[in-house]
N, C-alpha and C positions, 0 to 999 in steps of 0.2 A: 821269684828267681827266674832266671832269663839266659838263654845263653847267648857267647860272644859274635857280634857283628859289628864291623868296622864302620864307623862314622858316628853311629848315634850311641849315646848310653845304655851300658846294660846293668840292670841290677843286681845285685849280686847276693847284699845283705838288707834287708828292709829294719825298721827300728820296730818294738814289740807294740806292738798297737793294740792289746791285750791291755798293756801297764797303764798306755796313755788314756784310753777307754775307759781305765777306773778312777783315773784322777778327771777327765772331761766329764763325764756326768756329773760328778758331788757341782764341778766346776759353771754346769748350766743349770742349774736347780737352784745355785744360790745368787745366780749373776739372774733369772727367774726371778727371783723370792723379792731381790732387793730394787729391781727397773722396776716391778709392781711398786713396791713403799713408795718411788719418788712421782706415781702417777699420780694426776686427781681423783681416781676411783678412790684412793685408799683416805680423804679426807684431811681432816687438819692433824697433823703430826709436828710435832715440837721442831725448830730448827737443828737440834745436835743429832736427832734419829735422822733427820733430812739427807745431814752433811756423812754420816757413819753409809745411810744406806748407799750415798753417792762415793764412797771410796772404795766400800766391797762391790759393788758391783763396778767401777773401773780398774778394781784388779782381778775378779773374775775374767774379764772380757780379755785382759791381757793374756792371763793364764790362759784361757781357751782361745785367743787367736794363736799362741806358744804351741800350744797343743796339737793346734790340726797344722802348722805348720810341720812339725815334726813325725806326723800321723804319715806322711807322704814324702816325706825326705828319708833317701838311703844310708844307710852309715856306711858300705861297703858298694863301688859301681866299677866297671871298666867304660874308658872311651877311648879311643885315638892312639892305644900302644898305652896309656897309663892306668893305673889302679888310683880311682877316687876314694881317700878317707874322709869320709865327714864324723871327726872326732876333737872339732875347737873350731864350733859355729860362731857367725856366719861362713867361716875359712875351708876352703875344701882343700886339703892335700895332694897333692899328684904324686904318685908315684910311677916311675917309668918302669914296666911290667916285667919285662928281664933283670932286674934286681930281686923282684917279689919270687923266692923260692917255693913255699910250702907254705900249706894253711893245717892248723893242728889243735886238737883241742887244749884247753889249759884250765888252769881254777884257781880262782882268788876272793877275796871281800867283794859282796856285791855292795857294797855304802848303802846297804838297808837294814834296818833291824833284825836281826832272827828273833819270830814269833814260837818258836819253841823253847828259847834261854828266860830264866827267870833274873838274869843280869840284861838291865837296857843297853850299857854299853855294847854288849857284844854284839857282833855284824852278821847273819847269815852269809853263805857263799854261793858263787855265783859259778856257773859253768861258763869260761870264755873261749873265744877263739883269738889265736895266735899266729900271728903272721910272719915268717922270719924272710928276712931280707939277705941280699947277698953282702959276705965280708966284705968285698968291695963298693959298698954304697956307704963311704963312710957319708957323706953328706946328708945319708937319711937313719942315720942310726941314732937320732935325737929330736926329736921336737916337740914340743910343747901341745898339750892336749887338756880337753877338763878331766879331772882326774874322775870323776861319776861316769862318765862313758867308757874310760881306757887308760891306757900309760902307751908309751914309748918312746924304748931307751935298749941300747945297747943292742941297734938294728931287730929290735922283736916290737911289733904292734898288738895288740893285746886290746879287744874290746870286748868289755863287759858285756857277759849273756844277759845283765838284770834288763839293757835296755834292745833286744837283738828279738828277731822273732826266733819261737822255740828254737833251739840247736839239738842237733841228733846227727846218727851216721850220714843219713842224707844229706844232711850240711855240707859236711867236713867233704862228703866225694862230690859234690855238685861243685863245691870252690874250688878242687884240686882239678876236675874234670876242665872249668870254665878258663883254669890257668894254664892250662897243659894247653888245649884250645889255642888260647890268646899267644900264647908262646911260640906254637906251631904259627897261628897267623902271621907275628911278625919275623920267623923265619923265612916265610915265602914270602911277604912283602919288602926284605930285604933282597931278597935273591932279583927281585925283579926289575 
């Protein structure tokens, strides 16, 4: 987290790269395992192991360039007087920063299993953060997001804690701090 300066991008919410850390690793071990089967070290191998080990490993290599691409991309930034959502990649959202009232926490399904239910269906939950917009932005009180990262509908942005790095009190005052900031700034850079 970063605070507000005019011109360049400031971070605000980074993605949990804790989550992505555990799916990249199984992700180079196996994308590892199977570039090995297609070398000559590994000898004569049937043609169908050839073609299987050439597909896991061209969707390992997806998945982990997916990975580290998102390992460094913010879900949450300010730049230039807007609030960046990156919540319906490659798409970043602008929002104009005087609309953006308050950041608060929330809780919903994180769309992952809870490994304490002895029913699969069920979903543990997720601590989110909530972003409510001003009544008068009706043009941003809807837009389309993937639903794994967030929702947003009826002016509230809502991103999923499952994929956010940890949330805590320092969160929630470092985003209100950095908007109260940003808010001040384009106070004075109207006046002038």
């Amino acid at each position: 987290m970063s605070n507000t300066h005019s011109g360049k991008r400031d971070i605000w919410i980074r993605g949990n790269r804790r989550a992505f850390g555990a799916v990249l690793f199984p992700m180079l071990l196996l994308f590892a395992a199977t570039a090995f089967c297609l070398t000559p070290a590994v000898g004569e191998l049937h043609i169908a192991f050839r073609v299987i080990a050439a597909i896991l490993a061209g969707f390992s290599l997806v998945v982990i360039l997916s990975l580290l691409y998102w390992i460094f991309k913010p879900l949450l930034a300010y730049q230039n007087g807007h609030l960046l959502v990156y919540l319906n990649p490659p798409k970043v959202m602008k929002v104009p920063i005087d609309l953006v009232e308050v950041f608060f926490a929330g809780q919903s399904d994180s769309f992952m299993p809870n490994p304490m239910s002895n029913r699969r269906e069920e979903l543990s939950e997720s601590r989110n953060i909530v972003i409510r917009l001003a009544e008068r932005a009706t043009d941003y009180h809807k837009q389309k997001v993937k639903p794994i990262f967030g929702s947003w509908e009826d002016g509230y942005i809502v991103i999923r804690g499952t994929w956010t790095e940890p949330i805590n009190k320092e969160t929630f005052r470092f985003l209100n701090q950095s908007l109260v900031a940003a808010h001040r700034q384009q106070k004075e850079a109207s006046k002038a």
